[in-house]
N, C-alpha and C positions, 0 to 999 in steps of 0.2 A: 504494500500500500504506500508508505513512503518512499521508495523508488520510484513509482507510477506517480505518485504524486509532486517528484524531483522534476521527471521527466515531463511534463505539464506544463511546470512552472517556466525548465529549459524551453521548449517548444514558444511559450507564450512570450517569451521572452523576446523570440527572435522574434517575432510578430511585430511585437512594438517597435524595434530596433528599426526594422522595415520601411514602419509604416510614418517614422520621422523623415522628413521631407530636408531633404539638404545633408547627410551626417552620412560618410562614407563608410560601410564597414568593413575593416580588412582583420583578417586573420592573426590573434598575437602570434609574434615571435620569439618570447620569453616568456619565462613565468613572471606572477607579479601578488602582490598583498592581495585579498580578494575581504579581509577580514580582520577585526583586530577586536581584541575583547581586553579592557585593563577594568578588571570588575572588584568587586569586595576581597580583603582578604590576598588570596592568591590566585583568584577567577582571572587569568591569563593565560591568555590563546593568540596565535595567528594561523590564518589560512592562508595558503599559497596555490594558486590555482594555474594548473595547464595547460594553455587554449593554443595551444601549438599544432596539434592536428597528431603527433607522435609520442610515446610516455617516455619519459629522461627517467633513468637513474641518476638518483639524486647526489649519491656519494662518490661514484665515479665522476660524474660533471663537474663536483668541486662544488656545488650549492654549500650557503652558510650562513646564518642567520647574526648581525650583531648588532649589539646595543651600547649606547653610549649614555652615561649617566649623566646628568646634574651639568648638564652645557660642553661634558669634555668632547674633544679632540680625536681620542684613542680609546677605543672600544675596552669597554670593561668585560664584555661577556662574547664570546664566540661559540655558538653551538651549529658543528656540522651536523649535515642533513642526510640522512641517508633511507633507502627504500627507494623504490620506483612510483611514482604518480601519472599513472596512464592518460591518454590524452580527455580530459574533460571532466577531469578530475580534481580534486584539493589531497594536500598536504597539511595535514592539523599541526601544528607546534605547540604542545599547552606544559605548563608547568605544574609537575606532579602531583600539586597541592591542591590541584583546583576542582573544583566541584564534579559529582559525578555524573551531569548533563555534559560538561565541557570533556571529560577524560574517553565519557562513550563515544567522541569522533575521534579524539585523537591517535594522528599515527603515529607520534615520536615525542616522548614528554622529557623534560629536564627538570631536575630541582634545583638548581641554582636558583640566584635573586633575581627577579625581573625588572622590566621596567615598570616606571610610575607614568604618570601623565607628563612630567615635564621631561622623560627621556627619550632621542633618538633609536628609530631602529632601522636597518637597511636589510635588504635581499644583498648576496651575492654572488655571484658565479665565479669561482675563481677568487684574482683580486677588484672584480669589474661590479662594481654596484649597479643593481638592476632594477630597484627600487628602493622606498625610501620612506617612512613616515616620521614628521618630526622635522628639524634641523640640525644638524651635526656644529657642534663649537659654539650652539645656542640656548641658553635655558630661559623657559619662560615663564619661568616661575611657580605656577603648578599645573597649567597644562598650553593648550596649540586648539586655538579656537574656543566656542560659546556654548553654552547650552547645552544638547544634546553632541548636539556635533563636535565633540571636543575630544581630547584624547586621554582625558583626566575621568577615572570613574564611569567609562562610556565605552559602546561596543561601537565600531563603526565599519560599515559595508561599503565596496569600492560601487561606486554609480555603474548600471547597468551596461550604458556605452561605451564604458573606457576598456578600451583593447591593449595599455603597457602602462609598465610602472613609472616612477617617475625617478629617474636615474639621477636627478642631481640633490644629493643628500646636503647641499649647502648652501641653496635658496628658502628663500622665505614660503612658509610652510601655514596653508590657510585648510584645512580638513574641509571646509564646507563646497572646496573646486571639485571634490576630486571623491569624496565620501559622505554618506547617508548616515546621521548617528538615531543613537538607541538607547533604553535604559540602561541603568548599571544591571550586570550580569546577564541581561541577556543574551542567551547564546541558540534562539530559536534558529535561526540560520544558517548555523556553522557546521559542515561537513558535505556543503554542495555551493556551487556559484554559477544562476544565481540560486539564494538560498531561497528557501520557503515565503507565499505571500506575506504581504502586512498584517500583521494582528488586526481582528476586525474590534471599532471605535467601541 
């Protein structure tokens, strides 16, 4: 039922995509954030989604997740990626502590410390940043945007249309261009892109 009901959502999805007049769509060529969840407690996740058309292995490619704390420079945490993510598919990253809605997706968990709302995080292949949430050598005090849409205490979903990540980890960084945000800890959506409708009002 939840598959079928993934598969719907995918389907209706492209529909919409379609049916916007002007807005070209081409195929990703990298993976990229599809997801990020910085919730109560230790409720931290990210999804990484594969719209490549083929599944990477993740640990041969050199995929690697880092994060930089409180405005640094130089990455406090590096966790490689490994497993295959087949093409149309995610990649959960959750930290081991975290609720057992978030850990039932996850493919590869870490217990290290995560980030908060005012830390950077980047995708990367290699040494080649492929995306990027946040700004790298920036703190903004307790988080990177408003209200829901923030990175502070808030789940946030990449917009329906964007087909790549945003590779430069050192421009100014507004969550509301680029991401959908959500309650603290909700994680209704996590382990498909796109995920499950809007909660109905």
């Amino acid at each position: 039922m939840v598959r079928s009901l993934r598969s719907l959502t995918c389907a209706l999805g492209v529909l919409v995509a379609l049916a916007v007049p002007g807005v070209a769509q081409a195929a990703p060529t990298e993976l990229f954030f599809s997801e990020y969840i910085e919730g109560s407690s230790n409720n931290k996740a990210l999804e990484i989604y594969n719209g490549t058309g083929a599944p990477i292995d993740l640990g041969t490619s050199g995929y690697s997740v880092q994060m930089f704390f409180n405005g640094s420079v130089t990455a406090g945490l590096t966790i490689n990626l490994t497993g295959t993510v087949t093409a149309g598919d995610v990649h959960v990253l959750a930290q081991s502590l975290a609720n057992a809605s978030i850990l039932a997706q996850a493919d590869q968990t870490s217990s290290a410390g995560w980030f908060n709302g005012d830390d950077a995080v980047t995708l990367r292949r290699g040494t080649t940043v492929i995306d990027s949430i946040g700004q790298i050598g920036f703190d903004p005090g307790t988080e990177w945007g408003t209200s829901l849409t923030s990175t502070g205490d808030n789940t946030l979903r990449r917009k329906l249309l964007l087909e790549a990540g945003d590779p430069n980890a050192s421009d100014i960084f507004d969550p509301a261009v680029e991401w959908d945000g959500f309650a603290t800890d909700n994680s209704r959506g996590l382990g498909a892109h796109p995920g499950l409708p809007p909660e109905p009002a």
